[in-house]
PLY file of the C-alpha trace (Angstrom):
ply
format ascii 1.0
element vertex 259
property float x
property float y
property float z
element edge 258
property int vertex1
property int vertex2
end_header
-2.25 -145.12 -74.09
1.50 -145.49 -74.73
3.34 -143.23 -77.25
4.53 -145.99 -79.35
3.04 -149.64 -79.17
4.92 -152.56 -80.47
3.04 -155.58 -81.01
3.87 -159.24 -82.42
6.58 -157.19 -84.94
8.54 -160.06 -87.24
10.59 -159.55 -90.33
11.76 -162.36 -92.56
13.91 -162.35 -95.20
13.98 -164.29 -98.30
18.02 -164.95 -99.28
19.01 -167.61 -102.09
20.01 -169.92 -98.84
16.39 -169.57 -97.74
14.07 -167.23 -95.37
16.53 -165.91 -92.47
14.47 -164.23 -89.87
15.45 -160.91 -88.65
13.05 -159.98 -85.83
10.98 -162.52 -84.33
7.82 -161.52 -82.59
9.02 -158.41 -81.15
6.36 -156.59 -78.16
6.97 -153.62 -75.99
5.71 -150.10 -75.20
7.20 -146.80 -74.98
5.74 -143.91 -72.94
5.64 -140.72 -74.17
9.21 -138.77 -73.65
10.47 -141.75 -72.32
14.05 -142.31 -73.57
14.77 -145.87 -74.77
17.65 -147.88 -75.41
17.77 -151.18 -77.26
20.83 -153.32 -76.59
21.85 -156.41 -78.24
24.77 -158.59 -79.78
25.15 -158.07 -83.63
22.42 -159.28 -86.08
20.09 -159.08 -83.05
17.72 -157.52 -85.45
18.09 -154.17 -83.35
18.70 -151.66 -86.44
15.70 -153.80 -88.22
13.45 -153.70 -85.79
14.35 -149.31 -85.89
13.89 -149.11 -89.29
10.56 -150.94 -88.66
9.25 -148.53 -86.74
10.98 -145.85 -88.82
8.55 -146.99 -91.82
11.55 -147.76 -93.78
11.02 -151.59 -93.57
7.34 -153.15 -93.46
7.44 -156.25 -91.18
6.14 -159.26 -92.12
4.06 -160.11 -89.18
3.00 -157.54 -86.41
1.91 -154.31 -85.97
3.61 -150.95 -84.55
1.38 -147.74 -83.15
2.08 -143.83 -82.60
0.08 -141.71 -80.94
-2.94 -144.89 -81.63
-1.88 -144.85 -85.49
-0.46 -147.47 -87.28
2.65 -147.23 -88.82
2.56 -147.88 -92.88
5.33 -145.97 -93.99
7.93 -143.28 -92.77
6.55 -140.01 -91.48
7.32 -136.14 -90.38
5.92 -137.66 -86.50
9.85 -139.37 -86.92
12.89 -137.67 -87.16
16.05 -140.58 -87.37
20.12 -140.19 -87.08
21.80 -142.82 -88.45
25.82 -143.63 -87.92
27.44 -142.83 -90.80
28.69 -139.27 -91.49
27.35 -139.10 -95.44
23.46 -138.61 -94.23
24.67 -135.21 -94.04
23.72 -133.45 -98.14
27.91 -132.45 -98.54
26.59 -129.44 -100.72
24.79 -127.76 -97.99
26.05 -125.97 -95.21
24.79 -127.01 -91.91
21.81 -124.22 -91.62
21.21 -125.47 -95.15
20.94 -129.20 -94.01
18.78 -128.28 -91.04
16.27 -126.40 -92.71
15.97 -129.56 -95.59
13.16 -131.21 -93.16
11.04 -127.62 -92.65
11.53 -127.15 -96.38
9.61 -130.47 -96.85
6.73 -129.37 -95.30
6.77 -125.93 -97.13
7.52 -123.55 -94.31
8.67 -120.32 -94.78
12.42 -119.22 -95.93
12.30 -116.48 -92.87
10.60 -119.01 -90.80
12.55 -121.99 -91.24
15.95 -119.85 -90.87
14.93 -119.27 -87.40
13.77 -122.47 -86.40
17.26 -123.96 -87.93
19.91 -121.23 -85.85
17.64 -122.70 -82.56
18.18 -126.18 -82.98
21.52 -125.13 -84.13
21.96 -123.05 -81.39
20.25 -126.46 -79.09
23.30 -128.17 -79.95
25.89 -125.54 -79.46
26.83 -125.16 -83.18
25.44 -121.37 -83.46
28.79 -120.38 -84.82
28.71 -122.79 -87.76
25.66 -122.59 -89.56
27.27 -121.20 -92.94
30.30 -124.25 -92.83
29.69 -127.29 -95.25
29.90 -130.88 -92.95
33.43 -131.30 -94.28
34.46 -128.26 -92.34
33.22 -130.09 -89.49
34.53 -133.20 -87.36
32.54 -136.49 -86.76
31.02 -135.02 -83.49
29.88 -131.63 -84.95
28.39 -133.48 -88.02
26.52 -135.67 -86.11
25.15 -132.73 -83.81
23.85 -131.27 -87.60
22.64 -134.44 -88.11
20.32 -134.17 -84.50
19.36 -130.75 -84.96
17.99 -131.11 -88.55
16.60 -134.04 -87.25
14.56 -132.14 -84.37
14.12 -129.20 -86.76
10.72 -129.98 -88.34
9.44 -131.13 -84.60
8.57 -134.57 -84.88
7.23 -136.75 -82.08
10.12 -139.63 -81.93
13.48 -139.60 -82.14
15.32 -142.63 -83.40
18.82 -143.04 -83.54
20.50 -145.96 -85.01
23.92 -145.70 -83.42
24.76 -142.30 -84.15
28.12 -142.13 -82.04
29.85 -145.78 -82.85
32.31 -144.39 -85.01
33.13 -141.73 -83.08
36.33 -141.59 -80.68
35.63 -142.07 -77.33
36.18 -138.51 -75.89
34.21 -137.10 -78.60
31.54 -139.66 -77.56
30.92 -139.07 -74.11
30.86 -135.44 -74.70
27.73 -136.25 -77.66
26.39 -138.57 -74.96
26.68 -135.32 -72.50
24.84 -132.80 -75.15
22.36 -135.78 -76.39
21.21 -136.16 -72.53
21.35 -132.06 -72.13
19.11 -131.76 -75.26
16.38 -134.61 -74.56
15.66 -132.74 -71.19
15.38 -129.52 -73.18
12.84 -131.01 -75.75
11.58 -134.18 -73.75
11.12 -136.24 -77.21
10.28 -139.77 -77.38
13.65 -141.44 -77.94
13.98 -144.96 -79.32
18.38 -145.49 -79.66
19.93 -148.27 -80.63
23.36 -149.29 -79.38
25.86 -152.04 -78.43
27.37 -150.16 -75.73
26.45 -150.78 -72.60
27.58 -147.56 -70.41
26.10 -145.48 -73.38
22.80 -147.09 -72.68
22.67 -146.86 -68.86
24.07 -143.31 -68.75
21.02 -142.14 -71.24
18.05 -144.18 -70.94
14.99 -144.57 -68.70
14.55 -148.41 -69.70
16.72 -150.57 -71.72
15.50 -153.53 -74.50
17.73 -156.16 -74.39
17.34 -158.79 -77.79
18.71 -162.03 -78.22
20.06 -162.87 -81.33
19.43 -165.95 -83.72
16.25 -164.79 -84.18
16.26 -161.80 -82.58
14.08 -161.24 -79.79
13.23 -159.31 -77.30
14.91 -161.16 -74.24
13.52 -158.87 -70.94
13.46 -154.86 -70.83
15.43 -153.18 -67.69
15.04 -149.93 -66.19
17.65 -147.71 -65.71
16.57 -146.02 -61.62
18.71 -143.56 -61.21
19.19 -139.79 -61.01
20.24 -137.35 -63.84
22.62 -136.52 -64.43
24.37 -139.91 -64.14
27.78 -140.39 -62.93
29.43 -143.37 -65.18
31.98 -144.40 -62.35
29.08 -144.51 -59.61
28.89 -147.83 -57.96
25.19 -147.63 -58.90
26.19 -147.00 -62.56
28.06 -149.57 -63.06
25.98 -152.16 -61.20
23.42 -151.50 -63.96
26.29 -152.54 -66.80
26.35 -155.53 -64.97
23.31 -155.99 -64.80
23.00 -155.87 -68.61
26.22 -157.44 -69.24
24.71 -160.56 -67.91
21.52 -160.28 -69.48
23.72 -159.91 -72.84
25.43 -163.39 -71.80
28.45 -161.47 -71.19
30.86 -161.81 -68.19
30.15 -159.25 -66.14
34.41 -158.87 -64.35
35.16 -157.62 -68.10
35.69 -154.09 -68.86
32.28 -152.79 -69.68
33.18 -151.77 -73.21
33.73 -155.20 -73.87
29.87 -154.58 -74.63
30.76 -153.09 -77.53
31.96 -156.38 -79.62
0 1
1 2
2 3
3 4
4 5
5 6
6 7
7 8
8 9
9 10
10 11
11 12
12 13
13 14
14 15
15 16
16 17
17 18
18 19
19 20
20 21
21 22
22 23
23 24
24 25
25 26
26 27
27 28
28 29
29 30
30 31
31 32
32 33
33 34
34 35
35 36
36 37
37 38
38 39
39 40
40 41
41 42
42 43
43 44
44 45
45 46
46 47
47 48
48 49
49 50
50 51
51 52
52 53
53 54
54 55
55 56
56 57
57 58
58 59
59 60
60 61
61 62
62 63
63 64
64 65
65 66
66 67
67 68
68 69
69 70
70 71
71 72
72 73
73 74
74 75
75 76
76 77
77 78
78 79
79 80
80 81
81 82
82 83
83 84
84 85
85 86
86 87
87 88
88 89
89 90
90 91
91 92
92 93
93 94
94 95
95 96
96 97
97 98
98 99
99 100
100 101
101 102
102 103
103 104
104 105
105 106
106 107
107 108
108 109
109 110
110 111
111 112
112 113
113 114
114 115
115 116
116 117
117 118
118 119
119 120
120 121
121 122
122 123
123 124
124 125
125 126
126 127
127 128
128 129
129 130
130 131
131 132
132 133
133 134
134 135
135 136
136 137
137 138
138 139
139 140
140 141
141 142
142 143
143 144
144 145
145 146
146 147
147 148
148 149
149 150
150 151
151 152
152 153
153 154
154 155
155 156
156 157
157 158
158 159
159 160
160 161
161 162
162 163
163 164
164 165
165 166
166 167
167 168
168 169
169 170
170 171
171 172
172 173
173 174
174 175
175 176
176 177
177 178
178 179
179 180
180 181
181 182
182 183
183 184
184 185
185 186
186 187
187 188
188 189
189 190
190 191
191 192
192 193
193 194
194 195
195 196
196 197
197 198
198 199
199 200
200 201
201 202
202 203
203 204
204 205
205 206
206 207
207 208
208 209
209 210
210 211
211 212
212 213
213 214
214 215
215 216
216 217
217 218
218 219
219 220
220 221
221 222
222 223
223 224
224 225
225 226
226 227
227 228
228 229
229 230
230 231
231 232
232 233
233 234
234 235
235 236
236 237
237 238
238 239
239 240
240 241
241 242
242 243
243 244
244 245
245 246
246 247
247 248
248 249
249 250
250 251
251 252
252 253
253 254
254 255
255 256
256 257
257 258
């Protein structure tokens, strides 16, 4: 049975102009500890379709599965990381955010401390756990951001974009750590993104959607050795690969995925 089933998933909106659809008829699987990438232009419907699964949205049409379950409403089985900086509480420090999730489900003060300095420790932040996120840069916030969500164990990851608004340096290194810590915990990973290299050099299989309603155009998988090198030839054959899929002209500069 696959880890997560997606089956038939629509959402439709009703707007004063009239229903707009969002996700149209969305189907795919994802294996257990399999890490995932969705890909797509903007107002594919790929955060939607995330914060379908997420429980946050209920889809019109469709049905999504973990672990056999359906889905009905979020969950501890999902931890998420969004983009922006402010899902961070600004009056906790980062131990303090981390152990939010374990405090949830009522585990111990002694008990959660130590779970929270590991995952801190998992994302090489064990000499921060008493600063407040606006101590902290974009990167190091979002690494507080992974390791509370990781911190209370849950079965899939999604991330909606968690390093777009990050500078590039500071993004390959989170793409480094991100890759370094999914081999350490081996998670279920469902990520969202518009950049192409960022999706090659983490995932096992990419989703690409088509926009206007968005779709689920064809699903590509990502065959090659960890870690990747991003200036292989092999590397960047795959960008091309998607690039074309994505209706984009593959003699650009990858990042031209980004747009």
């Amino acid at each position: 049975m696959p880890h997560i089933e997606i089956r038939d998933v629509s959402l439709v909106y009703d707007t004063p102009a009239g229903q707009v659809v969002g996700v149209d008829s969305a189907s795919f699987n994802i294996e257990e500890s399999e890490f995932l990438c969705i890909v797509g232009p903007s107002g594919c419907g790929k955060s939607t379709l995330l914060n379908i699964i997420a429980g946050f949205l209920s889809p019109t049409g469709g049905e999504i599965k973990i672990a056999g379950k359906a889905v009905t409403g979020s969950g501890m089985d999902r931890g998420v990381v969004f983009q922006d900086f402010a899902q961070l509480f600004p009056w906790r420090t980062a131990l303090g955010n981390v152990v939010f999730g374990l405090e949830m489900k009522g585990v111990g003060k002694e008990e959660r401390e130590a779970i929270a300095r590991k995952q801190l420790q998992l994302v090489k932040l064990e000499k921060f756990t008493n600063s407040y996120p606006h101590h902290l840069s974009g990167g190091m916030q979002q690494r507080v951001a992974i390791a509370r969500a990781l911190a209370y164990n849950p079965a899939v990851l999604l991330m909606d974009e968690p390093f777009a608004a990050l500078d590039a340096l500071t993004r390959d290194d989170m793409q480094r750590l991100l890759a370094d810590v999914w081999r350490e915990t081996r998670k279920t990973v469902i990520y969202v993104t518009h950049n192409v290299a960022e999706a090659v050099y983490l995932a096992d299989r990419v989703v690409v959607m088509s926009p206007h309603p968005g779709r689920v155009k064809v699903e590509v998988p990502i065959d090659l050795p960890r870690p990747r090198d991003p200036l292989s030839v092999e590397f960047l054959d795959h960008q091309k690969q998607l690039l074309h899929h994505l209706g984009q002209d593959a003699h650009r500069e990858p990042e031209m995925a980004e747009a």
